[in-house]
ROSE-790112 format. One record per residue (C-alpha): residue in one letter; z, x, y; residue number from 1. Coordinates in steps of 0.5 Angstrom, whole numbers, plus 500, padded with zeros to 3 digits. Layout:
REM residues N
REC  r   up  east  north    k
REC  a    Z     X      Y  NUM
...
This chain:
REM residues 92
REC  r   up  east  north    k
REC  x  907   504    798    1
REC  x  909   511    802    2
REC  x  904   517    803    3
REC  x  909   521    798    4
REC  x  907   516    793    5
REC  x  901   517    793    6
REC  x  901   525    794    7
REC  x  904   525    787    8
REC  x  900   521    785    9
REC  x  894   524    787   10
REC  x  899   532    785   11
REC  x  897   534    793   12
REC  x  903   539    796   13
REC  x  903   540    803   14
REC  x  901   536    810   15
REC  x  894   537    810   16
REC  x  890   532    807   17
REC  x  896   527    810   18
REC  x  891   523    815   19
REC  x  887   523    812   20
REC  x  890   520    805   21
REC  x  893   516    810   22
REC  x  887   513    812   23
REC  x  884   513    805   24
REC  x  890   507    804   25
REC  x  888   504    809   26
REC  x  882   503    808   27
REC  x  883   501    800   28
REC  x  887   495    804   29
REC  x  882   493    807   30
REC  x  877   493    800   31
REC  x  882   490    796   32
REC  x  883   484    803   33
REC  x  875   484    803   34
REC  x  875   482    795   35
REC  x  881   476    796   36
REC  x  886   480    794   37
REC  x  893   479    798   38
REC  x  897   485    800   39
REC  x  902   485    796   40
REC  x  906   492    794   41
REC  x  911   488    789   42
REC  x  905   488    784   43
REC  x  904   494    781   44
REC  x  897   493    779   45
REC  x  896   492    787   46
REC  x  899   499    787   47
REC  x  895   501    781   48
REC  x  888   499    786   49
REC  x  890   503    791   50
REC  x  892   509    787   51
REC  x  885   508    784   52
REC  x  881   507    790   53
REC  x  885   513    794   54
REC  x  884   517    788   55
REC  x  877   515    787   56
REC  x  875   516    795   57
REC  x  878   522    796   58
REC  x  876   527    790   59
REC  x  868   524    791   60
REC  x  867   525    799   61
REC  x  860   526    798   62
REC  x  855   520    801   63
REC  x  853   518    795   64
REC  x  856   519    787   65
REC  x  852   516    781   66
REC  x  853   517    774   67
REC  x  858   515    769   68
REC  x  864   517    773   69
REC  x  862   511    778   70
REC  x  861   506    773   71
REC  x  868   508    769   72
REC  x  872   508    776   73
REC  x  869   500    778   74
REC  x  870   498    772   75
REC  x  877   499    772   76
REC  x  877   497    779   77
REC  x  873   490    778   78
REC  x  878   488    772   79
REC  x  884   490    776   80
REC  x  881   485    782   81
REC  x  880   479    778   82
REC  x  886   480    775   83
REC  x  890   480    781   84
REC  x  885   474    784   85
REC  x  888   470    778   86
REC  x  895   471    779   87
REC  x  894   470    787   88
REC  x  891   463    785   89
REC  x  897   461    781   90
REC  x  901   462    786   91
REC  x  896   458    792   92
């Protein structure tokens, strides 16, 4: 997944916020390779989990977010990894 698809995703124009987007996917690699989750890019949950991830992370910046926007979020999140996880296990 390229930063253009990501900027589209997240309807962000300009350079500013490149690094930073940049890191956020990273970082939402790295989460869903903690979760068991393969990097695979050929999935489009996979890319749905890092749109979900960047997206999440970059509009809620501040130390702590509670409330129902959190739980939606890790909801949507939570089914996407298990489905992932059992696709990957066929594939073991």
């Amino acid at each position: 997944m390229n930063l253009e698809e990501l900027k589209l995703f997240l309807r962000i124009d300009g350079e500013e916020e490149d690094l930073l987007i940049e890191s956020l996917k990273i970082s939402a690699e790295e989460y869903l390779t903690n979760a068991g989750i393969n990097k695979d890019y050929s999935k489009q949950l996979y890319k749905l989990a890092i749109k979900i991830l960047v997206t999440h992370w970059y509009e809620n910046r501040e130390v702590e977010n509670v409330g129902k926007n959190a739980s939606k979020i890790a909801f949507g999140l939570d089914t996407i990894i298990l489905q992932l996880k059992y696709i990957q296990g066929d594939n073991i």
